[in-house]
C-alpha positions, 0 to 999 in steps of 0.5 A: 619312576621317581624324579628327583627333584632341585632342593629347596634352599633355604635363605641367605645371600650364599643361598640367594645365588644357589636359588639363582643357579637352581632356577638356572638349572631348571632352565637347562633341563627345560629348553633340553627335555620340554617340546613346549619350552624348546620352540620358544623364540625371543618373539614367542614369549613377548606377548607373555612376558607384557601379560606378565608384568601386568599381573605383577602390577594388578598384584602391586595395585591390591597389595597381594605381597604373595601375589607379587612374590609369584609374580616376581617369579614368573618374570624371573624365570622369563628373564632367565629364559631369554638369556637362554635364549641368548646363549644358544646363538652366542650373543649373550648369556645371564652373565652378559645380562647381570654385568652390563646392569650392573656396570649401567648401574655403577657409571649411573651413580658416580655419587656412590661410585665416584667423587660426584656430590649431589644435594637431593632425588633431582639432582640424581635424576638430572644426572642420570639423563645427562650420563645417559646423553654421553654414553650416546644416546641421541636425545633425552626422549630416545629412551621411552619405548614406542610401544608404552601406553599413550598416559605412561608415555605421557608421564615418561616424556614429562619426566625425562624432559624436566630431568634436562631443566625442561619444566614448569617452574611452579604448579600454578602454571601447570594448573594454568595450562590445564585450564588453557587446554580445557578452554580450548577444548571447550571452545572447540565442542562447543563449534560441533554443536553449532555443526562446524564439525572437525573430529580431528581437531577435537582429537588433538585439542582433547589430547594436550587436555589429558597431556596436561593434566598428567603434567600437572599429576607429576607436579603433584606427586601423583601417578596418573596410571595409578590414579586412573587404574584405581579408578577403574577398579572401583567402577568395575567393583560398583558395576558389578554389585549393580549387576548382582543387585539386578540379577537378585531381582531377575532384572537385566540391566538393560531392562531397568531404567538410570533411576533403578540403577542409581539406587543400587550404585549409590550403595555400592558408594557406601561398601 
């Protein structure tokens, strides 16, 4: 039995929207006609929907544009598989989705929308949370989801504090604090060796460590997620050709000592 297939269309903005709608449609058959597609909840596709955006940025990462491309798909059609979701009880369909962004979008920009004149990003950005007070949000930091990432959180905290004037003035004072926090934190391991243990204070100080350096990370430009993800990457891309190097010498890791393996990271340096 042949099955005929959506077209592929070609593109343009008039064909950008019969894509949209094609993908729409695909959907409609979907939730109708697979068992698969037809049990999943708002709740069942949660975990996958996470999975999902961070393939996107692993592909953003290695700068893999097809990679992006496909993942950009793939959140796509997870977007348009909630609002199909939404429909079915009525609450709201793609449409619904699509107008309330854009209308955010609208009130969010009176500098284009409006007679607002702002002079640069900041300024945008000050805005942007001020609007954001008035449409009812109870504080600033109301709108960082619970569920990000400790560092990401740090980084959004940060932003949207300075976004109301809450912020250090220069870096140097940023910088000041990071070596403040250091001394602390110091101060207080160095208590633990002499056996005047308390983990939970070791905890905290380590904590306004890192929350400083993210500020510090912000004031220079610098994405901490990003730096300490590129990071990771490279340990696991140093980590690995050490493994190779040690299995070409029937070796276990475990077998050789920190020199052996100091000769093979020290070249993995260099790749």
């Amino acid at each position: 039995m042949s099955v005929k297939l959506p077209p592929i269309i070609p593109k343009n903005r008039s064909n950008e929207l019969l894509a949209f709608n094609r993908l729409l449609d695909i959907m409609d058959d979907l939730r109708e006609k697979c068992p698969w597609d037809r049990k999943q909840t708002l709740e069942s596709l949660r975990h996958l929907t996470i999975e999902e955006t961070y393939e996107l940025s692993d592909a953003i990462l290695e700068n893999d544009l097809q990679d992006i491309k496909k993942e950009l798909g793939d959140i796509m059609l997870h977007l348009v598989f909630y609002a199909k979701i939404g429909s079915e009880t009525e609450d709201f369909d793609i449409a619904d989705v699509l107008n309330g962004i854009c209308e955010k979008l609208i009130n969010r920009h009176p500098h284009i929308y409006g007679d607002v004149v702002v002079a640069d990003e900041e300024e945008v950005k000050k805005n942007w949370e001020q609007l954001k007070l008035k449409e009812g949000n109870k504080s600033v930091l109301g709108g960082v989801p619970k569920s990000l990432p400790a560092l990401v959180k740090a980084m959004r905290i940060q932003e949207k504090a300075r976004g109301v004037g809450f912020d250090w003035e220069e870096k140097s004072q940023v910088w000041a604090k990071v070596e403040e926090e250091m001394e602390e934190f110091k101060e207080h391991f160095n208590a633990e060796t002499q056996e005047t243990i308390d983990k939970e204070k070791a905890e905290a100080e380590f904590g306004d460590v890192l929350f400083s350096l993210v500020n510090y990370a912000r004031f220079i430009d610098i994405n901490p997620e990003t730096a300490l993800e590129r990071t990771n990457k490279k340990f696991i891309k140093r980590f690995q050709y050490l493994e190779s190097k040690a299995s070409e010498m029937n070796k276990k890791l475990s077998d050789m000592t920190l020199a052996e393996m100091d000769v093979f990271w020290e070249e993995a340096k260099k790749i």
